[in-house]
C-alpha positions in Angstrom: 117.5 -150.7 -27.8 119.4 -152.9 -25.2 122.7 -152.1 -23.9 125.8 -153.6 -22.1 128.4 -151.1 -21.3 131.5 -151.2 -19.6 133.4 -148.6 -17.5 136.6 -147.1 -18.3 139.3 -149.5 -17.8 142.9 -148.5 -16.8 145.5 -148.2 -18.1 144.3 -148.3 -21.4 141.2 -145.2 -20.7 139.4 -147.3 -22.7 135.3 -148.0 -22.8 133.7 -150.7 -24.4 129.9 -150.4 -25.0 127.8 -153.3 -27.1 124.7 -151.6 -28.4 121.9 -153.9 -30.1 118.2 -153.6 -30.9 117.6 -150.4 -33.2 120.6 -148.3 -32.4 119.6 -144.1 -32.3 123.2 -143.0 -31.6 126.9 -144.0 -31.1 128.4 -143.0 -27.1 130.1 -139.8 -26.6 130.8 -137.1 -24.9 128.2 -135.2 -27.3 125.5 -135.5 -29.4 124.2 -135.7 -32.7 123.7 -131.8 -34.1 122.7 -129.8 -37.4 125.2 -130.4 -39.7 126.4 -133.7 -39.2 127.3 -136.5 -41.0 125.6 -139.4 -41.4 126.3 -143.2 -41.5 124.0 -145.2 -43.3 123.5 -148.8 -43.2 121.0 -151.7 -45.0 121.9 -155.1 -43.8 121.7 -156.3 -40.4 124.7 -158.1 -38.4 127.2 -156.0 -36.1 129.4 -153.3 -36.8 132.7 -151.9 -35.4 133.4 -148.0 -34.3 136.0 -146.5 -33.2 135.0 -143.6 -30.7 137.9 -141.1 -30.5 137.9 -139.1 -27.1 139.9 -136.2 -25.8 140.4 -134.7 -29.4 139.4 -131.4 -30.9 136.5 -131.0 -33.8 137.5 -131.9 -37.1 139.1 -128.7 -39.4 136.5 -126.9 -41.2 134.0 -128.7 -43.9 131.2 -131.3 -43.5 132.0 -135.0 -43.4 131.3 -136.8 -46.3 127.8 -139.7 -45.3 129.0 -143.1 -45.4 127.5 -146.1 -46.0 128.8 -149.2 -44.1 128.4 -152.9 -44.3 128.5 -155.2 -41.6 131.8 -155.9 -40.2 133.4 -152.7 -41.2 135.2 -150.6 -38.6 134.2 -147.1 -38.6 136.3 -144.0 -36.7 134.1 -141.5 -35.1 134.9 -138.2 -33.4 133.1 -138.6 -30.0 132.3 -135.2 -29.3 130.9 -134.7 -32.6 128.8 -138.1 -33.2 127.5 -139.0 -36.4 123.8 -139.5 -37.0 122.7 -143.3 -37.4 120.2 -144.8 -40.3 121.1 -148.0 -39.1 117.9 -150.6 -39.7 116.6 -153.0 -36.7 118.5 -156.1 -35.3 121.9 -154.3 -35.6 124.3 -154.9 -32.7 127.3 -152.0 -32.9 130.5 -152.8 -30.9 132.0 -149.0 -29.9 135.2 -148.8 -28.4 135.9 -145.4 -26.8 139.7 -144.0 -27.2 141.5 -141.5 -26.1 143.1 -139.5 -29.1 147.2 -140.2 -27.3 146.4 -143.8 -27.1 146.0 -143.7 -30.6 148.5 -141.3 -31.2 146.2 -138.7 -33.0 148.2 -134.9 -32.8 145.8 -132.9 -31.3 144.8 -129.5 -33.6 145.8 -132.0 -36.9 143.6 -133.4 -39.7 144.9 -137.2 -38.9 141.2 -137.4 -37.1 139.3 -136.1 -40.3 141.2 -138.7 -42.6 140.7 -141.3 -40.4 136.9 -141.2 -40.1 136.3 -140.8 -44.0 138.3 -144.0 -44.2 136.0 -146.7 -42.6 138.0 -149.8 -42.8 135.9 -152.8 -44.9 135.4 -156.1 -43.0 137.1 -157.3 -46.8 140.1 -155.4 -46.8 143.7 -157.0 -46.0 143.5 -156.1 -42.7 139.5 -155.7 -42.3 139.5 -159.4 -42.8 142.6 -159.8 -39.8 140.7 -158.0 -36.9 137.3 -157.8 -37.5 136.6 -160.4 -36.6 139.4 -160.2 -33.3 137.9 -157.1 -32.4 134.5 -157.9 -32.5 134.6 -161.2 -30.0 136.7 -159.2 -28.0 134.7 -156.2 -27.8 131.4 -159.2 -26.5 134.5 -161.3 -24.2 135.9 -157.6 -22.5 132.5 -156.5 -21.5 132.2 -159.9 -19.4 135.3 -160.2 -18.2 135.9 -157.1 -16.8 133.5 -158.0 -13.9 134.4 -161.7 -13.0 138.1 -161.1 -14.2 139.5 -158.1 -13.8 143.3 -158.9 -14.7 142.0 -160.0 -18.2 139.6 -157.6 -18.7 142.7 -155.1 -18.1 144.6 -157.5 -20.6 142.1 -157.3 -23.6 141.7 -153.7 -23.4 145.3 -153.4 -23.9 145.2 -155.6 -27.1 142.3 -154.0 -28.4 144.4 -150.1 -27.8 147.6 -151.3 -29.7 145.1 -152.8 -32.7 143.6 -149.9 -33.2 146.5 -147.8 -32.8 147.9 -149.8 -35.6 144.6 -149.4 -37.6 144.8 -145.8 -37.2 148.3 -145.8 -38.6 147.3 -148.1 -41.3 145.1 -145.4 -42.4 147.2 -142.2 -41.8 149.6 -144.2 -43.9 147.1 -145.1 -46.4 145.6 -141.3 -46.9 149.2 -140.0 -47.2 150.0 -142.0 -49.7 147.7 -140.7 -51.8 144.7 -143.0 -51.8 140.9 -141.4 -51.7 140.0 -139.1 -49.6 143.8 -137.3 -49.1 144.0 -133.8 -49.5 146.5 -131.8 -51.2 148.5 -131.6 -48.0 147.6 -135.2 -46.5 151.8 -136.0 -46.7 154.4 -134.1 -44.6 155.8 -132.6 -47.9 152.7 -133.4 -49.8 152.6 -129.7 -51.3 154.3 -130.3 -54.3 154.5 -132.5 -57.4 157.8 -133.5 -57.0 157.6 -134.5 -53.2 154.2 -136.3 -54.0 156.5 -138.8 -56.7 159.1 -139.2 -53.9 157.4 -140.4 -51.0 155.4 -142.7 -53.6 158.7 -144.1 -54.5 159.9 -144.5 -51.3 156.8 -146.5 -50.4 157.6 -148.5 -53.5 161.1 -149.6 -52.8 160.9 -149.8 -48.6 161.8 -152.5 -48.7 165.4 -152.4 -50.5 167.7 -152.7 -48.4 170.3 -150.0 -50.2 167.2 -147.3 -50.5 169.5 -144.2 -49.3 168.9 -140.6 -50.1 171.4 -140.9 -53.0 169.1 -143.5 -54.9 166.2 -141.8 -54.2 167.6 -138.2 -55.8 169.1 -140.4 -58.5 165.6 -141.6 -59.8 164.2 -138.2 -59.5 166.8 -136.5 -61.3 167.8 -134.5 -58.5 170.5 -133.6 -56.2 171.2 -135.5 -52.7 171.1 -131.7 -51.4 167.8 -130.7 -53.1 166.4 -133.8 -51.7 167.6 -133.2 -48.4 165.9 -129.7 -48.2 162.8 -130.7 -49.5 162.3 -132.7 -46.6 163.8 -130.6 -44.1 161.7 -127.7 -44.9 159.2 -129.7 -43.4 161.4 -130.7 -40.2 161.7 -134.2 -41.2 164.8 -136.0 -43.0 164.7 -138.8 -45.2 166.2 -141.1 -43.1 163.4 -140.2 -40.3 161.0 -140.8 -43.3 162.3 -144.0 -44.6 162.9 -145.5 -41.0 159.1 -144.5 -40.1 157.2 -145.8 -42.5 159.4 -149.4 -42.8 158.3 -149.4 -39.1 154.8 -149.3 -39.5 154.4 -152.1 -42.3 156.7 -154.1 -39.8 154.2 -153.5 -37.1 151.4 -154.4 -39.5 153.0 -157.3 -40.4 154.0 -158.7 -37.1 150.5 -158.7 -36.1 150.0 -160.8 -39.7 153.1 -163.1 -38.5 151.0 -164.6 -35.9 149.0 -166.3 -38.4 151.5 -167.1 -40.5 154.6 -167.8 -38.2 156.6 -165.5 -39.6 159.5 -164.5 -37.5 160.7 -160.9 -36.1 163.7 -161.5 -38.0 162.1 -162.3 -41.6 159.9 -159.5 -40.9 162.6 -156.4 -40.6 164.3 -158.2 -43.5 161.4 -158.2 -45.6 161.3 -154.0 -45.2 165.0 -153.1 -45.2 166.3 -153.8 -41.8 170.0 -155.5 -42.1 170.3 -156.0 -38.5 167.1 -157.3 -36.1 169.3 -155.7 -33.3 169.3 -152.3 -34.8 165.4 -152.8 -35.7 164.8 -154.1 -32.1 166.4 -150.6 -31.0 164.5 -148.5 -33.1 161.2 -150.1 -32.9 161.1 -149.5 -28.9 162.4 -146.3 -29.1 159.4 -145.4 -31.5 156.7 -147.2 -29.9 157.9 -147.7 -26.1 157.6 -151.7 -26.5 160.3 -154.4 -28.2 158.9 -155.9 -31.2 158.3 -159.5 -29.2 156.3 -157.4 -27.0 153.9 -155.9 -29.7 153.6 -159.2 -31.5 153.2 -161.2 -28.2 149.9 -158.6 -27.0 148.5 -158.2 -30.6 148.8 -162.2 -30.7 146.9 -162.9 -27.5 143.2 -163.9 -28.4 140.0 -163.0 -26.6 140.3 -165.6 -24.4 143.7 -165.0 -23.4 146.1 -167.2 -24.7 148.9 -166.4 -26.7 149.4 -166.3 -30.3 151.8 -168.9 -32.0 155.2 -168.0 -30.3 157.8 -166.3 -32.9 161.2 -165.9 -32.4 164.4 -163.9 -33.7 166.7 -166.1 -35.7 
């Protein structure tokens, strides 16, 4: 097995390691032990993991094996590896996390649903970084020792991609895809709140989606619908405003390709006012939406993605 590895590189506390040969196990702080799951793969070519450091086991229950083609990103817990049945002339790109950077609660299942969710080279976004992630993963571990400035750089675009990868699949399990669990959604624990928050995902991005159209389609009162979700210390608004967030972060990093502007982007999920959605996108992410699309935009080499603007 050959190895380049990287150390950790501030501020990001990320490490990049590009394992190739006949890989026996994927970096962490532990190893490998009776019980665990396994990741199984047949084709050669290079795969993407996600090591997640800093973070507790997963809750109680064996990990379900996996089978992985090449390209797909995988989540891992690092202090709990999986076992590898990887065949020869396999190159794996690991980028070691810590859990905050990624904003995974410590003590909650969001690490469990995101490692039974590998995300396939194929898939919508799959197909966007992928590819980004690996060149960058081969361009970081060269740069950090002839450039240190861009090294620094790429590690930061690599943390907020898979930050938003993470909350891709949060978002994804929540909403009731496989491998959610009956309490996968904030106020998953009914039938009732199940068909709400599906509904809301359906119509984020109507601009007039208030609490009042939501209880009207359920049959419901405003009141009821408030204290479902406040018996799980959220409101709807909180809801609603989070998750039209994250598709507009998903879909800013998407608007680099495309040239879609910040503007048309808040439009397209609900947001009247691109002042209003600059506001609360800092507050909930600590960056303005130019700045997310402007680091998620820069390439491995270092230049910046096709320059969008707020009309």
């Amino acid at each position: 097995m050959t190895r380049s590895d990287i150390g950790t590189i501030a501020p990001a506390g990320l490490r990049i390691a590009v394992l190739g040969g006949n890989p026996a196990e994927l970096p962490g702080e532990g190893r490998p032990g009776i019980g665990a799951y396994r990741l199984t793969a047949r084709a050669g070519g290079a795969y993407l993991f996600v090591g997640v450091r800093g973070t507790p086991a997963p809750s109680a229950g064996r990990l379900p094996d996996l089978s992985l083609q090449p390209g797909d990103i995988c989540f891992y817990d690092a202090n709990h590896p999986p076992l590898l049945d990887f065949p020869e002339h396999c190159r794996l790109k690991v980028f070691l996390v810590p859990c905050e950077e990624l904003g995974l609660e410590d003590g909650s299942d969001d690490l469990r649903r995101v490692v039974a969710n590998p995300v396939s080279r194929s898939s919508r976004l799959g197909t966007l970084l992928s590819p980004f992630l690996s060149e960058l993963a081969d361009t970081a571990v060269s740069a950090i020792s002839t450039e240190p400035p861009v090294g620094e750089m790429l590690a930061r675009n690599a943390v907020n991609l898979l930050a938003m990868l993470a909350a891709e699949q949060l978002g994804r399990t929540r909403s009731g895809t496989p491998g959610a669990g009956p309490t996968d959604t904030p106020v998953g624990r009914s039938p009732l709140m199940a068909r709400v928050l599906r509904y809301i995902d359906e119509h984020l991005a109507d601009a007039d989606l208030s609490p009042e159209v939501i209880a009207g389609a359920h049959h419901i009162s405003v009141r009821y619908l408030h204290r479902l979700f406040q018996d799980d210390g959220t409101s709807v608004g909180r809801w609603v405003q989070r998750r039209r967030l994250e598709e507009c972060r998903r879909d800013l990093v998407l608007g680099v390709r495309n040239r879609r502007t910040i503007a048309s982007v808040a439009g397209r999920w609900g947001f009247l006012s691109a002042t209003h959605f600059s506001r609360v996108f800092r507050a909930a992410y600590g960056m303005s939406p130019s700045e997310w699309r402007d680091s998620a935009g820069q390439g491995p080499t270092g230049g910046r993605g096709t320059p969008l603007h707020h009309r």
